[in-house]
N, C-alpha and C positions, 0 to 999 in steps of 0.2 A: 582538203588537199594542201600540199605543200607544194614548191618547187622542184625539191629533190626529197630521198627517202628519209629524209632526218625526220624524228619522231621530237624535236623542240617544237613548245608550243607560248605562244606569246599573246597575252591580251592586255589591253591598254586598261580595261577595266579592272582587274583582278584586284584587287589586294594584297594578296601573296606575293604576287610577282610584283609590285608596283615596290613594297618594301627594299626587294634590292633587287633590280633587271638586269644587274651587270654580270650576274653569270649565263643570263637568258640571252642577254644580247653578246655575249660575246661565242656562244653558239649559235647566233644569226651569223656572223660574220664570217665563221670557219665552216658551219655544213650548211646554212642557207641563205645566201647573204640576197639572193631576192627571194624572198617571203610572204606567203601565200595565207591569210586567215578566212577559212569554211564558215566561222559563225557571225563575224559581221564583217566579211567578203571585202577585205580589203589588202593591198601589199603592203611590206615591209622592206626600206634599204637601211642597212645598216651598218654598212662599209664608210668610209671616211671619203673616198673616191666619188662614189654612187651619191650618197647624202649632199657632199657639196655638189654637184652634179645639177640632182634634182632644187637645190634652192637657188642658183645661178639661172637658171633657164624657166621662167616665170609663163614664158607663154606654155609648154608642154605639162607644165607644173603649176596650173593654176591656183592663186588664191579667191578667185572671185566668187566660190562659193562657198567658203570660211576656210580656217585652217582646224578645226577643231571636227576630226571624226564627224561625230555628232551632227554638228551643223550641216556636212555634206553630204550628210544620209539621208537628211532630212529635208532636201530641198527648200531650207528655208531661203525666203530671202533677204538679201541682206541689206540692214537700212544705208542709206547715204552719208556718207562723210565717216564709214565704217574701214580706217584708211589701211588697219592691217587684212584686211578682208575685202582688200581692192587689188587689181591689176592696172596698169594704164590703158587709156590717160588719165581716167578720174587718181588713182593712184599718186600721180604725178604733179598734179595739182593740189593736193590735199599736203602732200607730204613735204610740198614747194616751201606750202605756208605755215607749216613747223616745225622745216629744218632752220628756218630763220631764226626761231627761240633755245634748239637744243644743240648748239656749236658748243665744242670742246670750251672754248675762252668764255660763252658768256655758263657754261655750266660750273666751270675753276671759280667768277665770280663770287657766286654762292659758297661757297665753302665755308667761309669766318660764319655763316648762318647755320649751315651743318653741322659742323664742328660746335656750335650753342645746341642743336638740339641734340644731342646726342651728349653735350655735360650735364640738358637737365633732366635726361633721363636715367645719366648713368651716376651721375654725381650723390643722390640720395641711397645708392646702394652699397658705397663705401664703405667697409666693414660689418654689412650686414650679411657677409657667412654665404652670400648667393644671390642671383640673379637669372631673369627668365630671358632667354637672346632673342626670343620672339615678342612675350606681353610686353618686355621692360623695353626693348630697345628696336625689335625688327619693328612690329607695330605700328611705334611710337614715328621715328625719324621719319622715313620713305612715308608715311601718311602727311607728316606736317611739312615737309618739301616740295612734295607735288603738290599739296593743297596751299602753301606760297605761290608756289607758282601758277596756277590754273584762277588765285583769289577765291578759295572759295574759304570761311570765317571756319579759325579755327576750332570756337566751341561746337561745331557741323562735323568736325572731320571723323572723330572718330566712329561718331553714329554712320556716315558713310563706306569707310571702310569697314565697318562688322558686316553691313550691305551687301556688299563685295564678297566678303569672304561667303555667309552664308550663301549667295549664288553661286559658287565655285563647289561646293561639297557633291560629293557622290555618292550613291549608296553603294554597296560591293556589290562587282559581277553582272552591272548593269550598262547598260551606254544611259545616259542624259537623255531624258527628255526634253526636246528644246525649246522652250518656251513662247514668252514674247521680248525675248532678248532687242533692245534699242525700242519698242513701242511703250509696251506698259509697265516696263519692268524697270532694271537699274537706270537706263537713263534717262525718263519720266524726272525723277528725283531732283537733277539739275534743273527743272524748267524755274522754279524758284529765281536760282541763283543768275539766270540767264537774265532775266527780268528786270534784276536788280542790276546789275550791271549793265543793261540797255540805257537804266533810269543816270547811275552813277559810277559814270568810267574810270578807269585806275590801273596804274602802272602791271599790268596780268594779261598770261595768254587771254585768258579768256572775254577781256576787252578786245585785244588784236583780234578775237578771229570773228568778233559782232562786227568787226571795224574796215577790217581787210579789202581791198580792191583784186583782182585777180581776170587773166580771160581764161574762160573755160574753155572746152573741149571744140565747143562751136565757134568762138571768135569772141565773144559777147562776154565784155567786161561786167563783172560782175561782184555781189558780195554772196558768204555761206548763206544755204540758205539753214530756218530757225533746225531744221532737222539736222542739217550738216552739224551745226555748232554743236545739238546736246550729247550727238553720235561724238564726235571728236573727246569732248569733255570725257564723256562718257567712260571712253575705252583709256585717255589720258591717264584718267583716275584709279583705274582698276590695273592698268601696266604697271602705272609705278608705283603704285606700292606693292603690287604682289611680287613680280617678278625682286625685287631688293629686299622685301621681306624673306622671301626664301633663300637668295643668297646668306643673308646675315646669321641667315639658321644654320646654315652649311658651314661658314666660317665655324660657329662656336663647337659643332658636333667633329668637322675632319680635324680643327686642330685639337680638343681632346683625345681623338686616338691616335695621332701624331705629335706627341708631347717634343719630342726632338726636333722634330719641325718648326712646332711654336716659339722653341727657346734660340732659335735662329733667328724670329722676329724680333725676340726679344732683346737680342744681344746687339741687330742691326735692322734698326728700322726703315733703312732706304729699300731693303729687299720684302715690302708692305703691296706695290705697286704688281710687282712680279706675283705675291703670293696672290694677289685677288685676281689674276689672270691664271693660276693654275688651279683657284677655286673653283671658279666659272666652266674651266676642262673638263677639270675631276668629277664635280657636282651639277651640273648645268641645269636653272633654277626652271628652265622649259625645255626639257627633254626629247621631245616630241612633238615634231608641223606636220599637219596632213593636208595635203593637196586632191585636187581634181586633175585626173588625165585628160589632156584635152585633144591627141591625138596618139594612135598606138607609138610606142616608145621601146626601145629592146635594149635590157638589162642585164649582163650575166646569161647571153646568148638566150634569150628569151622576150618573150613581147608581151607587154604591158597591154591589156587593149586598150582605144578611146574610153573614153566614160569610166573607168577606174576612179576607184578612192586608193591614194598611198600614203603611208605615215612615211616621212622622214625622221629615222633616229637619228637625231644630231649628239642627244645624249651619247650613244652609242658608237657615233663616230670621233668623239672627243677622247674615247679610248681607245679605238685601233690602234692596236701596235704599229701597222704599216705607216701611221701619219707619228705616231709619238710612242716611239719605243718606251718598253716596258709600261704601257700606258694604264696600265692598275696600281703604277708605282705614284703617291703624293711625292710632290717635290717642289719646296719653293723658290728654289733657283733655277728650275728646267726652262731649259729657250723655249719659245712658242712663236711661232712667225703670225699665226691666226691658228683659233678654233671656230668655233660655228654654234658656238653658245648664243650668238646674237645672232642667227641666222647668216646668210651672206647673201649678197648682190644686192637686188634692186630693194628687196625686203629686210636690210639689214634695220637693225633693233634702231629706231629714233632716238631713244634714251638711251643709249649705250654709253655716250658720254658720261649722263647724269648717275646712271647704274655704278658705272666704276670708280665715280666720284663716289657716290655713299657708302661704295662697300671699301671703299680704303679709307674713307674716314672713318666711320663704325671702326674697322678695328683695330687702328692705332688709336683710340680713343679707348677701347676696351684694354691692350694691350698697357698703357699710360697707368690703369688703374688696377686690371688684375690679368699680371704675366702667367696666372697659372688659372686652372679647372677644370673638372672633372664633371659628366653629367648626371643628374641624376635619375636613371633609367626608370625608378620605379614611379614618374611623375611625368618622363614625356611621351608626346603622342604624334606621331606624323598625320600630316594632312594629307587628305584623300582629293583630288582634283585630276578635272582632264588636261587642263591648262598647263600647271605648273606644277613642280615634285617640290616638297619639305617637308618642314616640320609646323605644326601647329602650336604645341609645347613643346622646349628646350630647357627647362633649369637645371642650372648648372650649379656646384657645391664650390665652393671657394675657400682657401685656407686660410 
C-alpha cells in the first residue's frame, strides 16, 4: 500500500532506481510525500519541511537503532561508542569528545597538508590525456587525511579503505544482511593500531580518545572504554573517506555536464566555496537516514505508528522546489541558507568541516590543472551502497 492512490514505487535497494531517484522522488513529493513501502514495510518523507522535521526532532526520530534500513530491521545491536547510531546522553558524550578535534579552525589548519595530497595525486597526471576522479584522486586524498588524523601508518591505509569499500557493496534488489558490523568485522581491524598507540602516544585522535577524562551519564569520571575507542575509530574511518570520496565523484561527473558552469569556476575561483555547497544540494553523497519511530507521529494528516522504520530523503529534500526553486536546476552561484546534506540538529555531520575543506580543495586543485573534461562513459561504473550514492569509476578524457 501507499499513502494515497499514486501508483510510484521507490526501493532503496533497487538499482534502477538508485541510478537516478530524482524523478522517483520528485513524485514522492507531488503525489505522496508520506510514503508507504509493502515489501520492506517502511515510510518515506521526502518533502524538504517533513525531512528537516524528522532529523531535528531525534527523540520521535530515533537513531538508537542505526540509521541504515537494514540495521533497524534487524534489531541488531548496536556496539558502543557507535556515535552516529546513538541518541543522548551516550550521543552527547561521544560527540563532546570529537567535537574538540573537527572545529572549523583546527580543520582550515590542515589544508597546506590537503592541498600536498591531492598535488601528489594529481601532479603525475599532467598531460596524460586523463585521469580517474575516484582511483586517482577521491580514493587517494579523504583516505590519507583521515588516516593523518585518526594516526593510523600510511602504508595501512589503503588496504583499509578497500575494507571499507567492499563492506558497503550490495547485491541488486536485496536489503543487507547484517553482519557483525563493530564485533568481528571492520572494526576488529583497528585492534592493532589501538595497541600500538596505548604502547606509543602521538600528536592523533586516536591517542586523545585512549587518553581522554570525561563524566558519563552516571556521574563517574571516566576514560573510553577498549570497545568505545575501536567503535569510534571504526565509523571515523569509513565516514570520511566514503562520504568525500563520493562527493569528489560528483564534482568531476555534474561539472562535465554542466561545462558552463565549470568555466565560471574557471574564470572565478572565489565562487569554489559556493559551488561545493550546491554540490552537496544537487548530489548529496548520503541521500538517505532511516530512523526508528519511537512514538506515533502525524504527517501529511496521517499517523506514523510507534515502532515504524522511516527513510528520511534528505537527497530528496535538497531538491524541493518549495525550499530551492527550480531545484533540478545546477547553479554555482545559487544562495543556500542550509541544505541537509549533513543531516541537521543534534546529528549534524561531525566532519562537515573537514568534508567541505576536501571537497574545495579537490577541485581548485583539479581546476589549477585541468579547466576542462569530459567522461568517459564507456569505463565508468557507479557504486551500489546503502549508505552513500556515487561513483565507483569516474575517468575522465582530457584535452
Amino acid at each position: 500500500m501507499t499513502t494515497t492512490d499514486s501508483d510510484v514505487y521507490y526501493d532503496p535497494y533497487d538499482f534502477d532506481i538508485d541510478s537516478d531517484p530524482y524523478p522517483i522522488w520528485k513524485r514522492l513529493r507531488e503525489e505522496t510525500p508520506l510514503y508507504y513501502n509493502d515489501k520492506y514495510q517502511f515510510y518515506a518523507l521526502s518533502r524538504f519541511d517533513d525531512v528537516e522535521r524528522g532529523l531535528v526532532d531525534w527523540r520521535t526520530y530515533s537513531s538508537a537503532r542505526g540509521t541504515l534500513l537494514e540495521l533497524i530491521k534487524s534489531d541488531f545491536e548496536i556496539p558502543p561508542g557507535s556515535i552516529i547510531f546513538e541518541d543522548p546522553p551516550g550521543h552527547n558524550l561521544h560527540r563532546g569528545l570529537l567535537s574538540r578535534v573537527f572545529t572549523p579552525r583546527k580543520m582550515n589548519a590542515i589544508e597546506p597538508k590537503v592541498r600536498e595530497f591531492c598535488a601528489r595525486s594529481l601532479d603525475p597526471l599532467v598531460g596524460s590525456g586523463g585521469f580517474d576522479f575516484i582511483s586517482d584522486l577521491g580514493a587517494q586524498m579523504p583516505m590519507r587525511t583521515i588516516g593523518m588524523l585518526l594516526g593510523i601508518p600510511e602504508q595501512d591505509q589503503e588496504e583499509i579503505r578497500d575494507r571499507i569499500d567492499e563492506g558497503l557493496r550490495l547485491e541488486d534488489g536485496k536489503m543487507p544482511e547484517v553482519g557483525t558490523f563493530g564485533r568481528d568485522g571492520q572494526a576488529s581491524s583497528f585492534d592493532a593500531y589501538i595497541d600500538w598507540r596505548a604502547q606509543h602516544p602521538s600528536d592523533d585522535l586516536m591517542t586523545e580518545l585512549l587518553h581522554a577524562e570525561f563524566k558519563d551519564e552516571t556521574g563517574t569520571t571516566r576514560r573510553l572504554s577498549r570497545p568505545e575507542v575501536i567503535n569510534i575509530v571504526n565509523l571515523l574511518a569509513a565516514a570520511g573517506n566514503e562520504t568525500t570520496t563520493r562527493l569528489i565523484g560528483w564534482t568531476g561527473k555534474v561539472l562535465a555536464d554542466h561545462p558552463d558552469e565549470r568555466a565560471r569556476l574557471v574564470a572565478n575561483r572565489n565562487l569554489v566555496p559556493n559551488a561545493i555547497e550546491e554540490l552537496l544540494r544537487f548530489e548529496s553523497p548520503s541521500p538517505v537516514q532511516a530512523r526508528h519511530v519511537t512514538e506515533d507521529v502525524e504527517h501529511q494528516g496521517q499517523v506514523i505508528p510507534a515502532g515504524s522504520a522511516i527513510l528520511l530523503l534528505n537527497g530528496s529534500a535538497n531538491r524541493d522546489d518549495r525550499k530551492f526553486p527550480d531545484g533540478d536546476r545546477f547553479d554555482v552561484t545559487r544562495k543556500i541558507d542550509h541544505h541537509l546534506a549533513f543531516g541537521y540538529g543534534l546529528h549534524f555531520c561531525l566532519g562537515a568541516a573537514l568534508a567541505r575543506l576536501e571537497g574545495r580543495i579537490a577541485l581548485d586543485e583539479v581546476l589549477q590543472r585541468f579547466p576542462t573534461w569530459d567522461v568517459d562513459w564507456e569505463h565508468a561504473t557507479q557504486a551500489r551502497t546503502s549508505t552513500v550514492r556515487g561513483w565507483e569509476r569516474l575517468p575522465v578524457l582530457v584535452p
